[in-house]
DRENDO-1510 file (C-alpha; in Angstrom, 1 decimal, always signed):
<recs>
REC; n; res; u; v; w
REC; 1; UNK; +90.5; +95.6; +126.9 .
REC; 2; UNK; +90.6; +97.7; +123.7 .
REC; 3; UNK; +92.6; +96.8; +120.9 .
REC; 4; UNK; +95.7; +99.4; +121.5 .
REC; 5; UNK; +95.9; +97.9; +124.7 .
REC; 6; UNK; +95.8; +94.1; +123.7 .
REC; 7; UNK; +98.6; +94.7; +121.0 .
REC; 8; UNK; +100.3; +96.0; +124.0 .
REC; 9; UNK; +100.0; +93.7; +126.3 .
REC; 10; UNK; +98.5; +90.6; +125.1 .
REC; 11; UNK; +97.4; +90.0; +121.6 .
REC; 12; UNK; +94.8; +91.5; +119.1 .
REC; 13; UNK; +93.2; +91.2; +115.6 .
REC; 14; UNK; +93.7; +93.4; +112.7 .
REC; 15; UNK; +91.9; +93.3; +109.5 .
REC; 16; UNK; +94.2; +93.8; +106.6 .
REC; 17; UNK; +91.6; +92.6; +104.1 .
REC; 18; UNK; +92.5; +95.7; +101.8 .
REC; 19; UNK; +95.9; +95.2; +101.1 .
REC; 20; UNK; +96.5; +94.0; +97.7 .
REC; 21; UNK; +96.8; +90.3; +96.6 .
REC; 22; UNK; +98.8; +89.9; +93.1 .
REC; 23; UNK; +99.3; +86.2; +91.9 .
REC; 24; UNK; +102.0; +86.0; +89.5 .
REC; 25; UNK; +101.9; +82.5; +87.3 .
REC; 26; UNK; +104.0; +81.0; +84.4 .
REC; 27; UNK; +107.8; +80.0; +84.2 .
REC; 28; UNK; +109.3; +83.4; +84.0 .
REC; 29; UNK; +107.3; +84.6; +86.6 .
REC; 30; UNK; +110.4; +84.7; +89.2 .
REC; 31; UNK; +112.9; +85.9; +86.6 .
REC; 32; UNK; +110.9; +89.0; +85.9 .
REC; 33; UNK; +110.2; +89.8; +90.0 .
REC; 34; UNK; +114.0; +89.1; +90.1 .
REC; 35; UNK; +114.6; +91.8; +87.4 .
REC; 36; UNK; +112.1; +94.0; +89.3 .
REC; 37; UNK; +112.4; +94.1; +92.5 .
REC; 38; UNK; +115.1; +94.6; +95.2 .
REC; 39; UNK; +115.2; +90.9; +96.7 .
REC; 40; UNK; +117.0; +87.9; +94.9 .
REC; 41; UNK; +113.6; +86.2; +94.5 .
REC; 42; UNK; +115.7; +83.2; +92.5 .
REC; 43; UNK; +117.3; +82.5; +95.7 .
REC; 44; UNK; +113.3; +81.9; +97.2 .
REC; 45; UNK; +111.7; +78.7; +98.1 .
REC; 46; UNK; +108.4; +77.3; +98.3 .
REC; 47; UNK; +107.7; +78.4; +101.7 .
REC; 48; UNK; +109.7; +81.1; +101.6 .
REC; 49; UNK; +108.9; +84.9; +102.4 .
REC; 50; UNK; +110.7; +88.5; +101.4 .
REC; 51; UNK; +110.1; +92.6; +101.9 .
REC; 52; UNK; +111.0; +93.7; +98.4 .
REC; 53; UNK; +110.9; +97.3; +97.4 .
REC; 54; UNK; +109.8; +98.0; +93.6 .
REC; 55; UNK; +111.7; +101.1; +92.3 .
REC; 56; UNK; +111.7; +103.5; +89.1 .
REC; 57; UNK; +114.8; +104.1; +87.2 .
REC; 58; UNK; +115.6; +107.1; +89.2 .
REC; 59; UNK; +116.2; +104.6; +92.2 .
REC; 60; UNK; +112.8; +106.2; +93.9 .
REC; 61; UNK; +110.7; +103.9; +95.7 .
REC; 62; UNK; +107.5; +103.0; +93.7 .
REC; 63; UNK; +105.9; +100.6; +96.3 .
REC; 64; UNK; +106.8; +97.7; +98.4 .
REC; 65; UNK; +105.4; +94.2; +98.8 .
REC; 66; UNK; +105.7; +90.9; +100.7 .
REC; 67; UNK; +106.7; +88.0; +98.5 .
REC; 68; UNK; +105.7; +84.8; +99.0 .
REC; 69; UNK; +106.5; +82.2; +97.1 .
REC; 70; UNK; +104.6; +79.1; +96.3 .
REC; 71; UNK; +104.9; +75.8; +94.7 .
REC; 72; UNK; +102.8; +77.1; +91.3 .
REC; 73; UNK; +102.9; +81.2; +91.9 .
REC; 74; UNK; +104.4; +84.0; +93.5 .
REC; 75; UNK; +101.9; +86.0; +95.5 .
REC; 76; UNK; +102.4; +90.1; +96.5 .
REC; 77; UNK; +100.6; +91.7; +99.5 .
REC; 78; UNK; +100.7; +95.1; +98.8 .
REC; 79; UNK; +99.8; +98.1; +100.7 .
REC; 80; UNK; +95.6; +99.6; +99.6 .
REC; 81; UNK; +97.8; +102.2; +97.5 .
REC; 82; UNK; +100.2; +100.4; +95.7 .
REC; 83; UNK; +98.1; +97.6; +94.4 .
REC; 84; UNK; +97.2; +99.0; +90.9 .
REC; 85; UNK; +100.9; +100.8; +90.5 .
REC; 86; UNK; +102.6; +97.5; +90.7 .
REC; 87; UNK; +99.8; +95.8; +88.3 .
REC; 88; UNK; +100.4; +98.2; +85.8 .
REC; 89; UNK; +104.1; +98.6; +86.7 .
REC; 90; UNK; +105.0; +94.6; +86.1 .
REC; 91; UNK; +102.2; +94.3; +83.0 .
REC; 92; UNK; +104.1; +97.2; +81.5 .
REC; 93; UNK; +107.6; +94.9; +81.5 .
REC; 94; UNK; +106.3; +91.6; +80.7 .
REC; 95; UNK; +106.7; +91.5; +76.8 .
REC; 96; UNK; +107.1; +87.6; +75.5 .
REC; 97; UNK; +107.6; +86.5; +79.3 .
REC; 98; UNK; +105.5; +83.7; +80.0 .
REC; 99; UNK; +103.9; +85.6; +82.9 .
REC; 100; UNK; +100.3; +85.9; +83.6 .
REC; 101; UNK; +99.2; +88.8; +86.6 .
REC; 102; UNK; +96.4; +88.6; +88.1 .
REC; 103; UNK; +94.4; +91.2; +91.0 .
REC; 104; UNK; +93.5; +88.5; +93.6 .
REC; 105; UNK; +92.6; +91.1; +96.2 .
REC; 106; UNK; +89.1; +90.2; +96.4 .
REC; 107; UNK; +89.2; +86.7; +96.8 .
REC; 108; UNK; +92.0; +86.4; +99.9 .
REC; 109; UNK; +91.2; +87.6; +103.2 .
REC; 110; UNK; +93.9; +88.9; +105.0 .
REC; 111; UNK; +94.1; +88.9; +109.3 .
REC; 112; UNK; +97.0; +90.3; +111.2 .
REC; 113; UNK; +97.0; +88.3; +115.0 .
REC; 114; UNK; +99.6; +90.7; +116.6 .
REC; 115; UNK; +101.0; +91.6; +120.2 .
REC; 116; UNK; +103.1; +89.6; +122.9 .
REC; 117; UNK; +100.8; +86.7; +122.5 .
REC; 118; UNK; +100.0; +86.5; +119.0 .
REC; 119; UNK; +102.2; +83.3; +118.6 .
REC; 120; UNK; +100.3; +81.1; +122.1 .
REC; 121; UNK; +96.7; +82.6; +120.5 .
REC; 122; UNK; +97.8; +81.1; +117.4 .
REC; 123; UNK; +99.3; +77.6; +118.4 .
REC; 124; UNK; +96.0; +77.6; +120.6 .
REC; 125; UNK; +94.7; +77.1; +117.5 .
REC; 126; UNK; +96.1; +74.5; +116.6 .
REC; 127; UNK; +98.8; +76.8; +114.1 .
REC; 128; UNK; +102.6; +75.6; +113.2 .
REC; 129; UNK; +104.4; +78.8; +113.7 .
REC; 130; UNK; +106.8; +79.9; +111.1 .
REC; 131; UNK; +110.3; +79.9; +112.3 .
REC; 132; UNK; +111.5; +82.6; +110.2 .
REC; 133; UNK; +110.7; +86.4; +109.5 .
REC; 134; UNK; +108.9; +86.3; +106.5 .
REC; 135; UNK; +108.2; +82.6; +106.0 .
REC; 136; UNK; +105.1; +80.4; +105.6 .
REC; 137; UNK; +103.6; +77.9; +107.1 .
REC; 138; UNK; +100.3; +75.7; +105.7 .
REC; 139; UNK; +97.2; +75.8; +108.2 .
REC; 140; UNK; +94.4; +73.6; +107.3 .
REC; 141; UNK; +92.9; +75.7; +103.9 .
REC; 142; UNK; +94.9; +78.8; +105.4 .
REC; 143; UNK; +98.5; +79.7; +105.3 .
REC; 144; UNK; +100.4; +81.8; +107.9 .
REC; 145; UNK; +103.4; +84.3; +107.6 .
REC; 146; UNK; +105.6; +85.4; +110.4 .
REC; 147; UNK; +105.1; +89.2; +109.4 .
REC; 148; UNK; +103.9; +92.5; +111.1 .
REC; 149; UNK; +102.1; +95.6; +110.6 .
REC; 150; UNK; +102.6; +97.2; +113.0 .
REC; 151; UNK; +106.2; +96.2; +114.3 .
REC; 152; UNK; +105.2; +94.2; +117.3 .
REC; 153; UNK; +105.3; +90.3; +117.2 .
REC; 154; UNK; +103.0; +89.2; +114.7 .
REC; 155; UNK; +101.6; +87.1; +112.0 .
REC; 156; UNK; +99.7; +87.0; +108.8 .
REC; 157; UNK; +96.4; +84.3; +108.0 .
REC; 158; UNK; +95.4; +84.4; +104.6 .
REC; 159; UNK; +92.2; +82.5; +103.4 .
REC; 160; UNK; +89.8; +82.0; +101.4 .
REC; 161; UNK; +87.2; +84.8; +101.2 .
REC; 162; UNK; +84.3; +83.0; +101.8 .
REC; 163; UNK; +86.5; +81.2; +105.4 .
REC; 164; UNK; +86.8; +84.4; +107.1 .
REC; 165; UNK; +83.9; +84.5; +109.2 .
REC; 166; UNK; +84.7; +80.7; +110.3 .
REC; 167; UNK; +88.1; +82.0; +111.3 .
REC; 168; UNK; +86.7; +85.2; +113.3 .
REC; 169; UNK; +83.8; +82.6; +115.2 .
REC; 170; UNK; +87.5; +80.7; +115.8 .
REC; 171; UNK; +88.7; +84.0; +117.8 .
REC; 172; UNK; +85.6; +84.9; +119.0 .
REC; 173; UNK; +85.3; +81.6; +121.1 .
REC; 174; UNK; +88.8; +81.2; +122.7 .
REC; 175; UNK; +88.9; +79.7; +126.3 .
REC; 176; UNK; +90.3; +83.0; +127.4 .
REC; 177; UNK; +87.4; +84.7; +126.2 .
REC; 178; UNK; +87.2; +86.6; +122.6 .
REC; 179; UNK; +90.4; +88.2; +121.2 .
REC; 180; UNK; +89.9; +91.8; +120.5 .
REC; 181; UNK; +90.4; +93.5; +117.6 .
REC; 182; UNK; +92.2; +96.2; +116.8 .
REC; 183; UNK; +90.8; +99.1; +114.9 .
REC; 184; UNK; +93.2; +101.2; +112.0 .
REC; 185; UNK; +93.7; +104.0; +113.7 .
REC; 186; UNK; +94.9; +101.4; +116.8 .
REC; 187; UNK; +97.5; +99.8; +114.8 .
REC; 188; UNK; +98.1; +103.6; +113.4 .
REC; 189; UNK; +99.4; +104.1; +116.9 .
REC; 190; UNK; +101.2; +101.4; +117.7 .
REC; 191; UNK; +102.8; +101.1; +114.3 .
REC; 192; UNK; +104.1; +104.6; +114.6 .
REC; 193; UNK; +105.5; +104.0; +118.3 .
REC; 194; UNK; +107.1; +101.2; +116.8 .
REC; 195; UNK; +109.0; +103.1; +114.3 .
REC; 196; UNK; +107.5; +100.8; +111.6 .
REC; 197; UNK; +106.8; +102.7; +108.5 .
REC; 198; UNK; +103.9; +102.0; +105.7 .
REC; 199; UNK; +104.3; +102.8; +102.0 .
REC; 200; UNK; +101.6; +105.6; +101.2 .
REC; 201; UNK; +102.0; +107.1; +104.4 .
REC; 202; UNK; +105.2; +107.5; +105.4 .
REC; 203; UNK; +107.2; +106.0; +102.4 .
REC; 204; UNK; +106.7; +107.4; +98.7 .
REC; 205; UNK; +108.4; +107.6; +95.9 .
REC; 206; UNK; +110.3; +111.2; +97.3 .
REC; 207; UNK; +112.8; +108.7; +98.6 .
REC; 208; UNK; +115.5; +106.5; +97.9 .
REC; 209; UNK; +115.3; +102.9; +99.9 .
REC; 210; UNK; +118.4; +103.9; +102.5 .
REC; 211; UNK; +116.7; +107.3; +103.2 .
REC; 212; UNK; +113.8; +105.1; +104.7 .
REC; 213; UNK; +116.5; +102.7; +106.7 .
REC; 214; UNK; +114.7; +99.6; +106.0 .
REC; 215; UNK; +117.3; +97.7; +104.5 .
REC; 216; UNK; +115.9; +93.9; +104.9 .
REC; 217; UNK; +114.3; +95.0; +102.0 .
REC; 218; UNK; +117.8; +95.0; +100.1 .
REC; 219; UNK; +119.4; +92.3; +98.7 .
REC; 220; UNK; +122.9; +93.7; +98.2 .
REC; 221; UNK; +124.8; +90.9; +96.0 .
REC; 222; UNK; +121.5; +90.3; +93.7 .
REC; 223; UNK; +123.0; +91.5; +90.4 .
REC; 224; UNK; +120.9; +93.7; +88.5 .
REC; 225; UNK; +117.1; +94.7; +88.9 .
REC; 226; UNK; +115.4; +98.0; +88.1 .
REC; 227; UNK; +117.0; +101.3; +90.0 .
REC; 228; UNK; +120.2; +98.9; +90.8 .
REC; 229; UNK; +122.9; +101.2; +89.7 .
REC; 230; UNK; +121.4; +104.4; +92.1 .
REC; 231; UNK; +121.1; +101.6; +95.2 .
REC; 232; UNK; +124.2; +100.6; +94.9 .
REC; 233; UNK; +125.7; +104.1; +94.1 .
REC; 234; UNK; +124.3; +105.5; +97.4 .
REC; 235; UNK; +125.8; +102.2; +99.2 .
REC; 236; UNK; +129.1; +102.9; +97.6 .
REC; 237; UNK; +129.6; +106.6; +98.3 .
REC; 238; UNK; +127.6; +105.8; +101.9 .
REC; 239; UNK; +125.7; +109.6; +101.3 .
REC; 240; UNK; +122.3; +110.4; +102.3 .
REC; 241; UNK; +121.2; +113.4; +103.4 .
REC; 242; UNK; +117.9; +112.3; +105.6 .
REC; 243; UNK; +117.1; +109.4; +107.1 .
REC; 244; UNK; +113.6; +108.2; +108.5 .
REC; 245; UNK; +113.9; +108.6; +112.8 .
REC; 246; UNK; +111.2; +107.8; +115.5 .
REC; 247; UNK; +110.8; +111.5; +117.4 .
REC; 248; UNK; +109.6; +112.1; +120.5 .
REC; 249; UNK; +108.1; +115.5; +120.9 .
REC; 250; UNK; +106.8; +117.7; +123.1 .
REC; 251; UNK; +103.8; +120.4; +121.8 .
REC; 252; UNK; +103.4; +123.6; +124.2 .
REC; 253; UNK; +100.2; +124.4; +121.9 .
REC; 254; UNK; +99.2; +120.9; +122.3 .
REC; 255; UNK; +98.3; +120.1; +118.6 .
REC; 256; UNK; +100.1; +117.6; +116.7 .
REC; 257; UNK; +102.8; +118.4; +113.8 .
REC; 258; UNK; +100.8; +117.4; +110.4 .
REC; 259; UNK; +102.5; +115.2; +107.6 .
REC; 260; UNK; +104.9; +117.6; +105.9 .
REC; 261; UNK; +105.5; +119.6; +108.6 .
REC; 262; UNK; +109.1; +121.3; +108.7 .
REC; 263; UNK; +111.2; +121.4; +112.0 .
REC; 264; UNK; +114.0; +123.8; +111.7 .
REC; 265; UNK; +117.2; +124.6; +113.4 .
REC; 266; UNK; +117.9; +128.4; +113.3 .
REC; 267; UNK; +117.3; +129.0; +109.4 .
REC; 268; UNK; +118.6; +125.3; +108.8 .
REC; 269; UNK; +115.9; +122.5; +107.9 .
REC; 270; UNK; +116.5; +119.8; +111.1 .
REC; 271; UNK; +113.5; +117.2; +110.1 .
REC; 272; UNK; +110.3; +116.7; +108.0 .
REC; 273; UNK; +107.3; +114.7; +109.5 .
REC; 274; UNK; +106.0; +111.9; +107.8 .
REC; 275; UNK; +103.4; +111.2; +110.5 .
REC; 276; UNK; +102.6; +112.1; +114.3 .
REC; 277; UNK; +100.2; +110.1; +116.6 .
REC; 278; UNK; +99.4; +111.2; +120.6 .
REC; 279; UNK; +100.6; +107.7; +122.5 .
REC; 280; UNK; +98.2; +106.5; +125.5 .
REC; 281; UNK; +101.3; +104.4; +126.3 .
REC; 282; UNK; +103.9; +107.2; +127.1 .
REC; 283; UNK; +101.2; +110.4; +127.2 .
REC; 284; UNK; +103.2; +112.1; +124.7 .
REC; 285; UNK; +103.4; +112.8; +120.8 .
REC; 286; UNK; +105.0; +110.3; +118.8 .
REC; 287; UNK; +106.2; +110.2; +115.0 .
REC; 288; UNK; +108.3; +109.7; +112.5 .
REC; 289; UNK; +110.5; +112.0; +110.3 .
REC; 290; UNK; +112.7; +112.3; +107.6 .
REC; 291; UNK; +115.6; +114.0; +109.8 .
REC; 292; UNK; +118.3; +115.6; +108.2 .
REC; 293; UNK; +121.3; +113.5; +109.0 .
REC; 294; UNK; +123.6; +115.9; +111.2 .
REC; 295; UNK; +120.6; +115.4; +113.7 .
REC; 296; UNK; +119.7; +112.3; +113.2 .
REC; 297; UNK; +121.8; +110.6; +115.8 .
REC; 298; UNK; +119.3; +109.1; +119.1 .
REC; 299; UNK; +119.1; +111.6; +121.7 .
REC; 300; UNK; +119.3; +115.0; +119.7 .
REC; 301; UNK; +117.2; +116.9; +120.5 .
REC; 302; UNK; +115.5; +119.5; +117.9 .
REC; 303; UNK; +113.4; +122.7; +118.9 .
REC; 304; UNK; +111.8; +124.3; +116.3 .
REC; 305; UNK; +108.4; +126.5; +116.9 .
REC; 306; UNK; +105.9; +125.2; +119.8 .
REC; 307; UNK; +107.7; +121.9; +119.1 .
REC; 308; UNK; +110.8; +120.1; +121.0 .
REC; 309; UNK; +111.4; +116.9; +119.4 .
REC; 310; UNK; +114.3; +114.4; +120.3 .
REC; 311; UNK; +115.5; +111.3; +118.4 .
REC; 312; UNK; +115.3; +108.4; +119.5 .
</recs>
């Protein structure tokens, strides 16, 4: 079974052991995140888990993280891109905060187990499953975190460094025989049929947050953080101009739209594309756009070119 197909259809193994590992220390540590980000992190828990966006000024969408907190730090996981902009970003703020940052990329291992069976392979295991989106359960030397990379049931394992080939022997010997893993360009695929977007690919800081529609990573009621006052403005007026849509599209030269490509209505600008992958699943192009919002309701349908694309 390869490893598109066991994210499909049973359960598969992603290394995520590039994403970005920041461990914030010190008692102001969650009153500066609070100031910085879009989540109420003073609201958080040991235990607890949050997406959180990280914006300029301008409201513009400088990276995003998952934040966990724990009993003695707050730890990001950050996408491979966004690891030194949000170093640099928080060190820049923290002034006589007692906060200390530090890169701890190198020294936690990071494992996606994702697909319809991700939670049985994991309480196979012997795991206590998180209950809630985002949170964190302790597991053995490990800790798991009901999140996913590729929008498909799934959780995170982070470990030690020097654990993770223990923990692959662990998945290598199950009594159903060896989970597989799932290359990049695998959970490319299925992320993009999922609709589930990734900051450096199909989120940068062009955008504002509701542009991208991923509003769990919004905390609406917060108070103030950085880029507040253009969040809220866009919620109050309720005006964008684009929003990020899942398109299905047919090619007649069989090639697929690159990143930045422009669909267009007559002289009118329909849709931008973020990203395009050919799906095994339904034998036809699939991606995701930034799609002007008179067209952006499912089932439009956009012809532009060699292309003919429909929301879904």
């Amino acid at each position: 079974m390869t490893g598109y197909s066991a994210l499909h259809e049973h359960a598969a193994w992603i290394d995520l052991s590039t994403r970005g590992k920041i461990r914030l220390t010190g008692d102001d540590r969650v009153r500066l995140l609070h100031a910085m980000t879009t989540q109420h992190i003073q609201q958080m828990s040991p235990g607890d888990g949050a997406y959180a966006f990280f914006l300029n000024a301008q409201g513009r969408i400088l990276a995003d993280a998952y934040v966990f907190c724990f009993e003695d730090h707050i730890l990001l996981d950050t996408e491979p891109e966004t690891r030194a902009r949000i170093y640099e970003h928080l060190d820049r703020y923290i002034i006589a905060d007692d906060v200390a940052l530090e890169d701890a990329t190198a020294q936690i291992v990071t494992l996606a187990i994702e697909g319809p069976d991700a939670g049985a392979v994991l309480e196979s295991l012997g795991a206590t499953l998180p209950s809630n989106d985002g949170a964190m359960e302790k597991w053995g030397e490990a800790w798991l975190a009901r999140v996913s990379a590729t929008g498909a049931s799934g959780f995170r394992v982070f470990l030690a460094a020097d654990a993770k080939q223990d923990f692959l022997t662990r998945l290598a010997s199950l009594p159903g025989g060896p989970l597989p893993q799932a290359s990049a360009e695998e959970a490319r695929i299925v992320r993009i049929e999922n609709g589930h977007p990734r900051c450096g690919e199909e989120i940068s800081d062009r955008f504002l947050v509701q542009e991208t529609g991923q509003m769990h990573g919004i905390h609406f009621t917060k108070g103030c953080y950085l880029g507040q006052e253009i969040v809220e403005r866009v919620r109050s007026r309720a005006q964008i101009h684009r929003v990020l849509r899942r398109l299905e599209i047919e090619s007649s030269s069989g090639s697929l739209p690159e990143h930045g490509a422009k669909l267009k209505v007559g002289e009118a600008e329909a849709a931008e594309i973020a990203s395009a992958v050919q799906s095994p699943a339904t034998g036809k192009v699939i991606a995701l756009a930034y799609v002007r919002t008179q067209f952006a309701e499912p089932g439009t349908e956009i012809i532009s070119g060699p292309w003919k694309a429909r929301v879904l």
